[in-house]
Backbone bond lengths (Angstrom), bond angles and torsions (degrees), N, CA, C in turn:
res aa  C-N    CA-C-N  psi(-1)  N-CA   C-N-CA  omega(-1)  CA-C   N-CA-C  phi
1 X - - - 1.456 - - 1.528 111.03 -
2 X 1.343 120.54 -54.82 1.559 123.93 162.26 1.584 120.07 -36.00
3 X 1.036 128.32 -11.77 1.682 128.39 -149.06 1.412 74.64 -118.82
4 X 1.455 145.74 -34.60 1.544 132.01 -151.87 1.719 82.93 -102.75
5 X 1.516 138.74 -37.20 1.020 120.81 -165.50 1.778 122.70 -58.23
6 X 1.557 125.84 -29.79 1.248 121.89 167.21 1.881 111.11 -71.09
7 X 0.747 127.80 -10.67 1.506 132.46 -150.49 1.964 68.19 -111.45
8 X 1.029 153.13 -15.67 1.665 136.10 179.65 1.180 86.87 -105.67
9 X 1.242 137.18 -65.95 1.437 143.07 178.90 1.918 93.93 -15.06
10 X 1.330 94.09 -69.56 1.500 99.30 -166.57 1.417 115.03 -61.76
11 X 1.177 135.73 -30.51 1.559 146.78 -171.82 1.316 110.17 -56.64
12 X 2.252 99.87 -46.11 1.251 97.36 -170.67 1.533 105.03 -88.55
13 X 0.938 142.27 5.59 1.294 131.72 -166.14 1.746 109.01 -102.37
14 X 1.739 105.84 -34.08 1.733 113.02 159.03 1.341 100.51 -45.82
15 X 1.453 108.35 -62.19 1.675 107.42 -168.75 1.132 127.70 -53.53
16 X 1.411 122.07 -18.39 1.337 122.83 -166.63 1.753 95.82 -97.04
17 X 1.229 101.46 -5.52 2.000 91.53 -160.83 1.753 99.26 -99.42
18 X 1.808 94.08 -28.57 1.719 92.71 161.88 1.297 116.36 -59.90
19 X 0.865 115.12 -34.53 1.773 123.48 -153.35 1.575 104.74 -80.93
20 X 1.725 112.37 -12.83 1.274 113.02 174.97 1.673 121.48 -96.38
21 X 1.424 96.44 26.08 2.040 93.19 -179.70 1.852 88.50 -117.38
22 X 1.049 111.17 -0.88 1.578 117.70 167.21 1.301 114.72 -76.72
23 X 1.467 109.46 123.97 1.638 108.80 178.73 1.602 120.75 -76.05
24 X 1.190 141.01 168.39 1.575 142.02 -151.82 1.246 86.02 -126.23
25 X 1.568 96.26 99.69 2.144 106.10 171.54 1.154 111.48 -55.70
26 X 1.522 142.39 -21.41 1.449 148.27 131.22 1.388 122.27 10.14
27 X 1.310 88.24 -48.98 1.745 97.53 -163.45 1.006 126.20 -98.57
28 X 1.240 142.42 136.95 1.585 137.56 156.87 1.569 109.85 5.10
29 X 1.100 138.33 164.29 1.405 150.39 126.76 1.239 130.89 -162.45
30 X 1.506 111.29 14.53 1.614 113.76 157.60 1.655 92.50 -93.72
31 X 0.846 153.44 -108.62 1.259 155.51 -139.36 1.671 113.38 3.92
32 X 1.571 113.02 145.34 1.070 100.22 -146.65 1.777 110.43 -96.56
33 X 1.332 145.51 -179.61 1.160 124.84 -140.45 1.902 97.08 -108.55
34 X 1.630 107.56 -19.38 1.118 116.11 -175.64 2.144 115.70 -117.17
35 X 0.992 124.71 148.56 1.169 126.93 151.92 1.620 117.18 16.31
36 X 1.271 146.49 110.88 1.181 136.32 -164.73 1.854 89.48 -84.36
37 X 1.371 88.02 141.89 1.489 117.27 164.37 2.081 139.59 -91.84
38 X 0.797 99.74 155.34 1.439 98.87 -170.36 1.722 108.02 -61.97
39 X 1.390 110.15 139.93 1.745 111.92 -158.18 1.467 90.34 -80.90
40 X 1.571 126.46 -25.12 1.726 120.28 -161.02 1.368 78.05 -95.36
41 X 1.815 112.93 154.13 1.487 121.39 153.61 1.328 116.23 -67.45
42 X 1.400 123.27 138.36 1.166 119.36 161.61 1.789 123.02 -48.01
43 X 1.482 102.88 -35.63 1.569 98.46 -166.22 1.495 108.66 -100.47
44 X 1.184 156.25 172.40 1.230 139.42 170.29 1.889 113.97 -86.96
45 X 1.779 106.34 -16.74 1.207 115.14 178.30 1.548 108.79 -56.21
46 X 1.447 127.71 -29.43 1.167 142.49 177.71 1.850 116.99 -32.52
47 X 1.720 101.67 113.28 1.788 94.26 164.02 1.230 125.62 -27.61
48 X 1.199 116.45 145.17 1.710 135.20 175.40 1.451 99.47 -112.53
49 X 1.599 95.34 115.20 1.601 112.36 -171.60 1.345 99.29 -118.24
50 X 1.640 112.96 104.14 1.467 115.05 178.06 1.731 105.36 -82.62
51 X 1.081 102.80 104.46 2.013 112.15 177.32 1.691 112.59 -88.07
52 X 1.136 113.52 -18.15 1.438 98.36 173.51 1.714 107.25 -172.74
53 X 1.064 121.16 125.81 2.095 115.34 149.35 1.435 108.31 -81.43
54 X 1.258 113.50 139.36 1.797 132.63 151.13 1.487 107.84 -102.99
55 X 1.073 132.22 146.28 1.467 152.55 -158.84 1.339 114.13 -166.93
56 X 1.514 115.86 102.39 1.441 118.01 -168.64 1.737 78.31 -135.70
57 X 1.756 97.95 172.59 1.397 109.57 -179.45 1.723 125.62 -49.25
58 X 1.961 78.57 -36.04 1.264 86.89 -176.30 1.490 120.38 -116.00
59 X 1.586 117.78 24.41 1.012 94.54 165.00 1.515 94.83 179.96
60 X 1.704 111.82 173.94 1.608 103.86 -165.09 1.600 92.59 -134.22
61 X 0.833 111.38 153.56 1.987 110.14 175.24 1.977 85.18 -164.35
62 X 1.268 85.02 139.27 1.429 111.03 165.19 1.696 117.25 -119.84
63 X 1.381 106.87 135.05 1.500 101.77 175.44 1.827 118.12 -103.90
64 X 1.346 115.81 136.92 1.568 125.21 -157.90 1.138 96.02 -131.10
65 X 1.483 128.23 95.16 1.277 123.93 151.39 1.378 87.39 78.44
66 X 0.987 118.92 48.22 1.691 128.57 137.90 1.743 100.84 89.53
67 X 1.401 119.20 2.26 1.457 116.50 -155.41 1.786 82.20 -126.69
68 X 1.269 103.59 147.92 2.059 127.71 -156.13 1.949 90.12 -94.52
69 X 0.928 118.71 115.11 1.850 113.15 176.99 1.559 94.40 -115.98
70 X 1.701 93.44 165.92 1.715 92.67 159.31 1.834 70.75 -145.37
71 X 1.849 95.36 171.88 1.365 125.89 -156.23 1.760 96.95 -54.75
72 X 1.462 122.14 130.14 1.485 101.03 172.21 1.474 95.19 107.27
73 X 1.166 155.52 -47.00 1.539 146.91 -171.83 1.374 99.79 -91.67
74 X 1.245 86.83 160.91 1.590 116.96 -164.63 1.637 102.47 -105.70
75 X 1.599 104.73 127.08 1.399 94.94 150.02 1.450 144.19 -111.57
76 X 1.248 109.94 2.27 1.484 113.12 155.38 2.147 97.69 -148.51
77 X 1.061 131.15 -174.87 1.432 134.97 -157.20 1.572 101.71 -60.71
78 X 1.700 104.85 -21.71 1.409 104.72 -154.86 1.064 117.58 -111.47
79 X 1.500 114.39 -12.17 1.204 145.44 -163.19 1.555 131.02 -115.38
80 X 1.306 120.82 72.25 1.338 135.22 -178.21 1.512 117.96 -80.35
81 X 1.504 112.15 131.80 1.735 114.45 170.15 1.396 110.74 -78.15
82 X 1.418 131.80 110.36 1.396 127.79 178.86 1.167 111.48 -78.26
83 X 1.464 142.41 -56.51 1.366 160.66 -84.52 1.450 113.24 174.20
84 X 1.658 108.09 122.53 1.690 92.17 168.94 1.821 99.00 -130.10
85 X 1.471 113.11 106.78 1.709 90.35 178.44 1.379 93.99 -102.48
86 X 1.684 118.02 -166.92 1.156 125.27 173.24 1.412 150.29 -70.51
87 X 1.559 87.56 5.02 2.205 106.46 -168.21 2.278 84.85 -149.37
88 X 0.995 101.65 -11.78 1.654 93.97 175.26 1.205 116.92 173.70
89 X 1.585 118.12 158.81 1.054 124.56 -172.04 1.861 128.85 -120.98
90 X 0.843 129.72 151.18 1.373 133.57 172.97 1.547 131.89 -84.68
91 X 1.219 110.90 103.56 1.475 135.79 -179.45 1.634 120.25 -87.20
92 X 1.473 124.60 138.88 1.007 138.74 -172.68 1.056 106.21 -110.83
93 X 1.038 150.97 92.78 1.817 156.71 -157.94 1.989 108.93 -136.12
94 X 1.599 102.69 94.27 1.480 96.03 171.70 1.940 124.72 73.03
95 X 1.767 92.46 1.15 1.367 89.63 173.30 1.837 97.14 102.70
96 X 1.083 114.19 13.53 1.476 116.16 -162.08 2.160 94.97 -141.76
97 X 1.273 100.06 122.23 1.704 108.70 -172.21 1.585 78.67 -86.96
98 X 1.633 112.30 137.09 1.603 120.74 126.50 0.997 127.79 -112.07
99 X 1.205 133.31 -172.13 1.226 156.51 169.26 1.660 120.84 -111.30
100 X 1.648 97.56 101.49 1.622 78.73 -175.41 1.879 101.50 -107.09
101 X 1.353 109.93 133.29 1.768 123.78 160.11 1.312 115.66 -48.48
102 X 1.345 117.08 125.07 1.949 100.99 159.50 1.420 88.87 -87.48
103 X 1.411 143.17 -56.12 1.862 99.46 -173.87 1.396 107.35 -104.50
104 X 0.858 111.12 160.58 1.852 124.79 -165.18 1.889 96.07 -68.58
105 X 1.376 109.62 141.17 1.299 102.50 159.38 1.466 122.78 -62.87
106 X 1.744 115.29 161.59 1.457 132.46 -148.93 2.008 80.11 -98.56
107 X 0.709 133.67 134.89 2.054 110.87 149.76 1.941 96.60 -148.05
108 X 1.577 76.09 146.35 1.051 119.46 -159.02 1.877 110.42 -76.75
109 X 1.686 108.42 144.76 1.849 100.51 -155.73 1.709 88.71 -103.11
């Protein structure tokens, strides 16, 4: 029985040294790799990233590029929220209406 106890000794100690190139689901791993950056674009040419609608009785706000709107505010000089429906919203950009998705369309290969 003594003669098998170093030979476990050893099993667990390989095991434990594999077990260390495995990352700890614990932890963070979106966070970003550099200096956090400013949530508004500097330029107004900048994508319009629709991240979320809220829809309560009383009221609708959509968030664009990280910043909270309701229908009617502006998020940069050029950039007005027209529209809030329930899957997307309507943007005023430069004199030009879009349509922004909260989830991206599916298309087909």
């Amino acid at each position: 029985m003594r003669k098998f106890i170093p030979l476990f000794v050893a099993t667990q100690l390989i095991s434990f040294t594999s077990l260390a190139q495995y990352r700890d689901p614990t932890q963070p791993g979106n966070l970003p790799a550099g200096p956090a950056q400013s949530v508004t674009p500097a330029n107004s040419e900048a994508e319009l990233v629709l991240s979320a609608i809220l829809i309560s009785d009383s009221s609708r706000r959509a968030i664009i590029n990280g910043v909270s709107l309701k229908a009617g505010e502006k998020l940069d000089d050029d950039t007005r929220l027209v529209r809030i429906h329930p899957g997307h919203v309507l943007v005023r950009q430069h004199g030009i209406t879009k349509k922004l998705y909260l989830v991206p369309s599916v298309k087909d290969r």
